[in-house]
Jmol script that loads the backbone (N, CA, C; Angstrom):
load data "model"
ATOM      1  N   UNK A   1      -8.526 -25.250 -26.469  1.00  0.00           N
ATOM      2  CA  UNK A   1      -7.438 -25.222 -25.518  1.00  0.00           C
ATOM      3  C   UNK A   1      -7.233 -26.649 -24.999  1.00  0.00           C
ATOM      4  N   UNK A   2      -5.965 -27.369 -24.903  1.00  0.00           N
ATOM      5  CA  UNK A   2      -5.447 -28.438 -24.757  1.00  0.00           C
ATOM      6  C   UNK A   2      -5.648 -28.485 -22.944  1.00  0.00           C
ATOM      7  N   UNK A   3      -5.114 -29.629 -22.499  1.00  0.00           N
ATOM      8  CA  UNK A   3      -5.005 -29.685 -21.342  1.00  0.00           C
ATOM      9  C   UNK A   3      -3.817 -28.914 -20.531  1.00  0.00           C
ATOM     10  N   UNK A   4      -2.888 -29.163 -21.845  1.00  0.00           N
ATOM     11  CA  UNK A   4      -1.467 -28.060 -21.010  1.00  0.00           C
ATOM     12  C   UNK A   4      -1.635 -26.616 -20.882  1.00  0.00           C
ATOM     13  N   UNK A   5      -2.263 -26.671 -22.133  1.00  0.00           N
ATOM     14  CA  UNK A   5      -2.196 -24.983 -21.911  1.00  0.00           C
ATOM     15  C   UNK A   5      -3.242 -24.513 -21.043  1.00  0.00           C
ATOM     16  N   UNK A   6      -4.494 -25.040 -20.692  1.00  0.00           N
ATOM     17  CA  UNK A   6      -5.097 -24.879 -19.669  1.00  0.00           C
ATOM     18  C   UNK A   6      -4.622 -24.803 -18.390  1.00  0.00           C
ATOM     19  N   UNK A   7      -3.550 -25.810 -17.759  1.00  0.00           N
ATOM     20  CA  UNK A   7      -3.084 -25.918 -16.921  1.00  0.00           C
ATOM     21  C   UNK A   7      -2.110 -24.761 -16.730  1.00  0.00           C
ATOM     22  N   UNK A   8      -1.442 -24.650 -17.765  1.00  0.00           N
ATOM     23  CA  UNK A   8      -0.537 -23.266 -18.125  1.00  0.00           C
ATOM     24  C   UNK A   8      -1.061 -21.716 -17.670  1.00  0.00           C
ATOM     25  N   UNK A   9      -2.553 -21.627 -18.338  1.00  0.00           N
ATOM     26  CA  UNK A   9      -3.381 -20.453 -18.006  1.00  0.00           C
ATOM     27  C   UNK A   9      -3.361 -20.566 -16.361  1.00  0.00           C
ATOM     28  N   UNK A  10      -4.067 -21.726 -15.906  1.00  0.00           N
ATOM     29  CA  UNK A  10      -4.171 -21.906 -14.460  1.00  0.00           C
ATOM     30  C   UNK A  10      -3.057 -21.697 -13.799  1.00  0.00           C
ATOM     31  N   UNK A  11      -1.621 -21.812 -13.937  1.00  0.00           N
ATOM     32  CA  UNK A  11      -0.790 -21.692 -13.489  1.00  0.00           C
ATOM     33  C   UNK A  11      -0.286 -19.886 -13.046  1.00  0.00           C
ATOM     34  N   UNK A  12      -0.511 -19.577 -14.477  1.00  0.00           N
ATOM     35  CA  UNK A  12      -0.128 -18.091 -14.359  1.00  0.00           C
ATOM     36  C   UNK A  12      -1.498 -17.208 -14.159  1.00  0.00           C
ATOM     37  N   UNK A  13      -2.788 -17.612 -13.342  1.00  0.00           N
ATOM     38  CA  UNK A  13      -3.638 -16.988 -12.809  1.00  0.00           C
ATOM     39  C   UNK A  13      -3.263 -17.144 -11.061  1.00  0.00           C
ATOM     40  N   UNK A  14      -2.988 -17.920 -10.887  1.00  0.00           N
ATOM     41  CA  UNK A  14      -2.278 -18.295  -9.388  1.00  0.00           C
ATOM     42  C   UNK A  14      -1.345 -17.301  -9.303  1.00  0.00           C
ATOM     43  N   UNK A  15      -0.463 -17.444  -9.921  1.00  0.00           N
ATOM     44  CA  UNK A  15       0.688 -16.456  -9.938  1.00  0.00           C
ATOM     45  C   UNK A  15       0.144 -14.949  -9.858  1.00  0.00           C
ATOM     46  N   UNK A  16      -0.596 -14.626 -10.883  1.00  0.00           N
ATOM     47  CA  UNK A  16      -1.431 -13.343 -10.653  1.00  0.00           C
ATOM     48  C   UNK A  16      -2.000 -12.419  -8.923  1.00  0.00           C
ATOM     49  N   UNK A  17      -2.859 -13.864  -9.162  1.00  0.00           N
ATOM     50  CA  UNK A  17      -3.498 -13.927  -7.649  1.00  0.00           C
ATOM     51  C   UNK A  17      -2.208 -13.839  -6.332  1.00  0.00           C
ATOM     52  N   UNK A  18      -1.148 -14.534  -6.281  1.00  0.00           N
ATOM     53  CA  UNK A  18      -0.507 -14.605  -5.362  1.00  0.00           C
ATOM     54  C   UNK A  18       0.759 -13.196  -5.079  1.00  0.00           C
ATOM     55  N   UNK A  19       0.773 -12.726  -6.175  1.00  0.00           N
ATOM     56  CA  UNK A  19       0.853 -11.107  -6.566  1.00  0.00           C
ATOM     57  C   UNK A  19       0.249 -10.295  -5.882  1.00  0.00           C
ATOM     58  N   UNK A  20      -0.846 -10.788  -6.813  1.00  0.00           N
ATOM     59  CA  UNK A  20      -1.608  -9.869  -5.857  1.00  0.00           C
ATOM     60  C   UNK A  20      -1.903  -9.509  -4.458  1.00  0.00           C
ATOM     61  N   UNK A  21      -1.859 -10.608  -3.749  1.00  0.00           N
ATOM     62  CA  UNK A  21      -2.204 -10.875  -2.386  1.00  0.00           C
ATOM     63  C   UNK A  21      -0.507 -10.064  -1.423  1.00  0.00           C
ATOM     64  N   UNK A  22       0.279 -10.238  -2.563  1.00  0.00           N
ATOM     65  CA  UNK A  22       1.403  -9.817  -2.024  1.00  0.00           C
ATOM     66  C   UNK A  22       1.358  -8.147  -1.806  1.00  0.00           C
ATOM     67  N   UNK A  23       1.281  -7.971  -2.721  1.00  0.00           N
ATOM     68  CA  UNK A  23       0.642  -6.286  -2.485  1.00  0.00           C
ATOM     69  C   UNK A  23      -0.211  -5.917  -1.489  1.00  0.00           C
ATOM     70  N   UNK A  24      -1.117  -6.770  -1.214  1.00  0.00           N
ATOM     71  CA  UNK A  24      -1.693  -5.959  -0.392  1.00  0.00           C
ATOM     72  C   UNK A  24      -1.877  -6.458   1.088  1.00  0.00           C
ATOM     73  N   UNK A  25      -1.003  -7.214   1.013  1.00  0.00           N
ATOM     74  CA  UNK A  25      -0.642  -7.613   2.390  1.00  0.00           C
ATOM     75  C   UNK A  25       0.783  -6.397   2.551  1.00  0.00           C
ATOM     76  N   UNK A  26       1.418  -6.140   1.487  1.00  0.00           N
ATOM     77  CA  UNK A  26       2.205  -4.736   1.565  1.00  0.00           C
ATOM     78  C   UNK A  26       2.184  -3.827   2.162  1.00  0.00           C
ATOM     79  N   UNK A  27       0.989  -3.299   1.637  1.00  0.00           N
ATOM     80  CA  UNK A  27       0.094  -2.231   2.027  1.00  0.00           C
ATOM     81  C   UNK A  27      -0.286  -1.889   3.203  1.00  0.00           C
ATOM     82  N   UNK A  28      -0.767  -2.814   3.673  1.00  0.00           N
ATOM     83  CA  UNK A  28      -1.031  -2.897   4.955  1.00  0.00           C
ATOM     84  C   UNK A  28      -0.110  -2.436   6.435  1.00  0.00           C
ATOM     85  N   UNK A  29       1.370  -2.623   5.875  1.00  0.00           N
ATOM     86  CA  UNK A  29       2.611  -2.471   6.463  1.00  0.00           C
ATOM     87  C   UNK A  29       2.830  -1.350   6.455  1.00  0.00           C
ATOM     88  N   UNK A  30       2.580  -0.378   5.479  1.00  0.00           N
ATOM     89  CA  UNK A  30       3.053   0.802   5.190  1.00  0.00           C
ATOM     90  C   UNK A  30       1.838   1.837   5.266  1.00  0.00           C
ATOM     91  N   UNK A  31       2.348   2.949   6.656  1.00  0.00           N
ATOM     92  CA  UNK A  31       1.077   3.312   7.056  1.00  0.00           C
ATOM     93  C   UNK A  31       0.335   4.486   5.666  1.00  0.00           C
ATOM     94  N   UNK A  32       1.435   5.111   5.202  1.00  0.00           N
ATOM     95  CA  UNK A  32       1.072   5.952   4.026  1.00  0.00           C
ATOM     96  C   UNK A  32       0.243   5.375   2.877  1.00  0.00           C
ATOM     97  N   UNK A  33      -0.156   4.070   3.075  1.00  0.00           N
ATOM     98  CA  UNK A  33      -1.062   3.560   1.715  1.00  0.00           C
ATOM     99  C   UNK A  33      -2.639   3.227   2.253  1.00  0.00           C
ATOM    100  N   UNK A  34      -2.614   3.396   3.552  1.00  0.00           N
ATOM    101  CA  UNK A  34      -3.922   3.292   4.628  1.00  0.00           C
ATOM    102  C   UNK A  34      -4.785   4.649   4.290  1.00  0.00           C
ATOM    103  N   UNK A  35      -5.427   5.357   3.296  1.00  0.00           N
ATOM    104  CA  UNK A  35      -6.171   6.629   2.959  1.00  0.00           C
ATOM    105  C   UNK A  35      -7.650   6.256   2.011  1.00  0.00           C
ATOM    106  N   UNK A  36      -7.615   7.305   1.655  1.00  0.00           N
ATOM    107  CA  UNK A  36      -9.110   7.621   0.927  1.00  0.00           C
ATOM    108  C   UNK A  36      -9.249   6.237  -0.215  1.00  0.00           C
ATOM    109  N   UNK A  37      -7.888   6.087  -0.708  1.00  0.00           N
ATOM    110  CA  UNK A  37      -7.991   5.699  -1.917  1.00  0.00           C
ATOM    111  C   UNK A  37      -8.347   3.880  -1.849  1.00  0.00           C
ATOM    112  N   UNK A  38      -8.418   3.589  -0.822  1.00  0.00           N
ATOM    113  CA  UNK A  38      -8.509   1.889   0.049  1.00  0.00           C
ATOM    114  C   UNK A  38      -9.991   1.991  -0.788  1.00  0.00           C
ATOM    115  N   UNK A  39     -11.153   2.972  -0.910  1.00  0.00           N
ATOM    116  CA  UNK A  39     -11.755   2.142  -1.029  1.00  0.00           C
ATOM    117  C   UNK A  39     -11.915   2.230  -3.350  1.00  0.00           C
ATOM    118  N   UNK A  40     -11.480   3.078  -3.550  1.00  0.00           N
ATOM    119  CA  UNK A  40     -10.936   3.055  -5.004  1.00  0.00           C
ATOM    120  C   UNK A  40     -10.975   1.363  -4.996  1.00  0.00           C
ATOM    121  N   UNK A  41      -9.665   0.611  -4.341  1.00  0.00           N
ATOM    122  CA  UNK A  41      -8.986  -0.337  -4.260  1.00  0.00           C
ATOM    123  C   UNK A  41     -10.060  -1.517  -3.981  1.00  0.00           C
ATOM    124  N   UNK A  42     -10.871  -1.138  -3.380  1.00  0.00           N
ATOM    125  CA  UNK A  42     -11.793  -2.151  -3.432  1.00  0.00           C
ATOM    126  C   UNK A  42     -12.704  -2.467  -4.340  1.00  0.00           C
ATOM    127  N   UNK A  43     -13.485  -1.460  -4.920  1.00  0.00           N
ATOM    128  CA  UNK A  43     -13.793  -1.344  -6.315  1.00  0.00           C
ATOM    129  C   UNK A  43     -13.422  -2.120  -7.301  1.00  0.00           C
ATOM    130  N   UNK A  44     -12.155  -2.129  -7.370  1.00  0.00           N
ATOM    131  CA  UNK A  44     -11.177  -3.153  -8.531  1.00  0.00           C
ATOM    132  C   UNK A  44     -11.394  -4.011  -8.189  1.00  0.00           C
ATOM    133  N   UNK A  45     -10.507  -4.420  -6.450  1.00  0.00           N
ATOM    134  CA  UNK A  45     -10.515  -5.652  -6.258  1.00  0.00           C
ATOM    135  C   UNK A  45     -11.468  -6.579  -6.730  1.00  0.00           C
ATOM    136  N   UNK A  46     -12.983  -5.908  -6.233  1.00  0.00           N
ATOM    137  CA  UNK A  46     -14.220  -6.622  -6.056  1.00  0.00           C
ATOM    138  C   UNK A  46     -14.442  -7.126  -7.632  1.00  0.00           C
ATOM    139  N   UNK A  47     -14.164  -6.575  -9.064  1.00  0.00           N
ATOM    140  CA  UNK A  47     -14.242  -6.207  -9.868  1.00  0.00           C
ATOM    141  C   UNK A  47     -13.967  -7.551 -11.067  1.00  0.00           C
ATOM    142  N   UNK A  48     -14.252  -8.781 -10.837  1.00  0.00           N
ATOM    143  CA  UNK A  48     -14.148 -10.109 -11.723  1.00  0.00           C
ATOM    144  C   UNK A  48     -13.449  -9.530 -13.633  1.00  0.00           C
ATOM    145  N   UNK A  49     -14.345  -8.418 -14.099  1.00  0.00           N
ATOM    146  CA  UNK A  49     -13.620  -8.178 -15.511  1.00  0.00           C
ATOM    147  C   UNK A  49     -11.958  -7.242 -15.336  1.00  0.00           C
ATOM    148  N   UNK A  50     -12.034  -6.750 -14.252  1.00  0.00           N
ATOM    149  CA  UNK A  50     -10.319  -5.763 -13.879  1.00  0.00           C
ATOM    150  C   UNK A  50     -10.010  -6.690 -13.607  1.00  0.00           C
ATOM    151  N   UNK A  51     -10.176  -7.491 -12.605  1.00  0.00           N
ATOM    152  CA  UNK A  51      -9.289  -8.755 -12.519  1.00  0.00           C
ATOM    153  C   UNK A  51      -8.903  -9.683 -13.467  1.00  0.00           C
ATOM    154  N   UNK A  52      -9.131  -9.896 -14.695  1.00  0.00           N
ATOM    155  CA  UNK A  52      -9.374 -10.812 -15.566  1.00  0.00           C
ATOM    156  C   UNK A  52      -8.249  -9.768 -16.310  1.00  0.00           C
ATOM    157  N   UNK A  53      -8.933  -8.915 -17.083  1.00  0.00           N
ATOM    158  CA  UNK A  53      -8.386  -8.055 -17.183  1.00  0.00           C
ATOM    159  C   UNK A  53      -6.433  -7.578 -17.024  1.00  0.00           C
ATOM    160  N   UNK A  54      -6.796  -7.528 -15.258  1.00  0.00           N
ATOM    161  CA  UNK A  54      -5.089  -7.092 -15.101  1.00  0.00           C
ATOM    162  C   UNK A  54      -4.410  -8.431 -15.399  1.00  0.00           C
ATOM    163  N   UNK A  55      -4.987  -9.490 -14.791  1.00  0.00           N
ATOM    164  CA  UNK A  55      -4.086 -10.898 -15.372  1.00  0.00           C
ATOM    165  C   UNK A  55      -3.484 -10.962 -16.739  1.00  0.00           C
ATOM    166  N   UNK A  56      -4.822 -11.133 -17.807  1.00  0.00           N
ATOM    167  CA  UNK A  56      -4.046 -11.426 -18.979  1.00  0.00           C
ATOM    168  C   UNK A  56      -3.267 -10.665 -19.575  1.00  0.00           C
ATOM    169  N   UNK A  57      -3.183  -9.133 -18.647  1.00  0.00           N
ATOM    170  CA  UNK A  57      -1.575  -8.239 -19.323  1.00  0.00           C
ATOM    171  C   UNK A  57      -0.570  -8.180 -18.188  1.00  0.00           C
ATOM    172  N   UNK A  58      -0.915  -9.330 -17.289  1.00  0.00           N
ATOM    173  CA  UNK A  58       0.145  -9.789 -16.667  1.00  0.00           C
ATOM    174  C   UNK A  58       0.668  -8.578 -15.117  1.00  0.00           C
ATOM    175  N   UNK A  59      -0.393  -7.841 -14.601  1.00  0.00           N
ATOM    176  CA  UNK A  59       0.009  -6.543 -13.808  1.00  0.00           C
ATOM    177  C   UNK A  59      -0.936  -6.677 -12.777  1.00  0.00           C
ATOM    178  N   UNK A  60      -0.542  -6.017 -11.651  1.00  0.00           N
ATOM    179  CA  UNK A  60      -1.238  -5.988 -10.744  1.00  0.00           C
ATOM    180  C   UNK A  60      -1.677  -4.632  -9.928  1.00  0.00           C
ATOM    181  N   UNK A  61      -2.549  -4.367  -9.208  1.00  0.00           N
ATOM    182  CA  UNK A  61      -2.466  -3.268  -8.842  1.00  0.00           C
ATOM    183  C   UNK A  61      -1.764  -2.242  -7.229  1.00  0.00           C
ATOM    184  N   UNK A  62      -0.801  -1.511  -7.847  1.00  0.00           N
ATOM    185  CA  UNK A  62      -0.113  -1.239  -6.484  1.00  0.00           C
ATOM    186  C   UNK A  62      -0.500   0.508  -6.379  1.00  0.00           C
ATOM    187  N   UNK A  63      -0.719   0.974  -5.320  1.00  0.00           N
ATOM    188  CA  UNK A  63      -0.806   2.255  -5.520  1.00  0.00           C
ATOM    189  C   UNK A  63       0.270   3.176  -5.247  1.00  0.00           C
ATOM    190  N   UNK A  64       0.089   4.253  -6.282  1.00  0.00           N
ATOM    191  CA  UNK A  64       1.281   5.584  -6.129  1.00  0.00           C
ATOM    192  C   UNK A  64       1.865   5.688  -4.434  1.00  0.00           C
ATOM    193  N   UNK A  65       1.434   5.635  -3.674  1.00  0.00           N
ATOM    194  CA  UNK A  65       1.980   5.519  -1.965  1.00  0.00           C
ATOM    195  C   UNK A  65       2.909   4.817  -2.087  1.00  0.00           C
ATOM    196  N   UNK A  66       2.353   3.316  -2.286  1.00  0.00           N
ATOM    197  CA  UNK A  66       3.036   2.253  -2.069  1.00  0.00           C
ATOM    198  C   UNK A  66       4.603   2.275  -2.662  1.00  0.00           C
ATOM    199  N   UNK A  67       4.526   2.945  -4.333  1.00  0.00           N
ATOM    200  CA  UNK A  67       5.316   2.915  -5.117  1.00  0.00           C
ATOM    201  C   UNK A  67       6.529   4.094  -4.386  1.00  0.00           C
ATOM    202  N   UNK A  68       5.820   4.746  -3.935  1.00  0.00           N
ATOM    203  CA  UNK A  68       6.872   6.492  -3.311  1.00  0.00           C
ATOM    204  C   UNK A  68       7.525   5.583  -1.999  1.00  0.00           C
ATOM    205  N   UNK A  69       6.638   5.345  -1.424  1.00  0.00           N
ATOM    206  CA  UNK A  69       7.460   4.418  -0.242  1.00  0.00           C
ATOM    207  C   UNK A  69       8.612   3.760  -0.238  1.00  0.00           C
ATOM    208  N   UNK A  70       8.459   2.658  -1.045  1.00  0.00           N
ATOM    209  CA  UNK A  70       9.107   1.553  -1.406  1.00  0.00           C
ATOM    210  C   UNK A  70      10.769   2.264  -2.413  1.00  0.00           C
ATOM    211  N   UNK A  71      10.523   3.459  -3.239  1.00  0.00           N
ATOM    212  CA  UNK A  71      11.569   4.150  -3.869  1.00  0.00           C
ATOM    213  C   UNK A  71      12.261   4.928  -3.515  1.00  0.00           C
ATOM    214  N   UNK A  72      11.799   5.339  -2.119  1.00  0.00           N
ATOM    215  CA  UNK A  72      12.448   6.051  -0.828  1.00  0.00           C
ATOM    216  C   UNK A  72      13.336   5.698  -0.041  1.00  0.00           C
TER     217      UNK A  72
END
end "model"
wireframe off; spacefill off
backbone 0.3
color backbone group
């Protein structure tokens, strides 16, 4: 791996990450995603290979609440 495309990877792991962070600062807003399943969510979070993982297919994790909410 070259220097660009390194920088490239690095670029779109930020992006990942800042996704991510977006979600669940989301979440937080919306009292229907505050349940059982928070600690599911931590599990992942905590989770270095899901994380790796959801990056390189480019997704992040939002939960079914969040999704019913937001389509409402």
């Amino acid at each position: 791996m070259n220097t660009a495309e390194m920088l490239q990877a690095s670029l779109k792991y930020v992006k990942f990450l800042q996704a991510q962070l977006g979600v669940l600062r989301l979440m937080e807003s919306i009292p229907r995603c505050k349940s059982e399943q928070d600690e599911h969510l931590q599990v992942f979070l905590a989770s270095p290979a899901i994380q790796e993982r959801l990056s390189t297919e480019g997704m992040c994790i939002v939960p079914n609440e969040m999704v019913d909410e937001l389509a409402a």
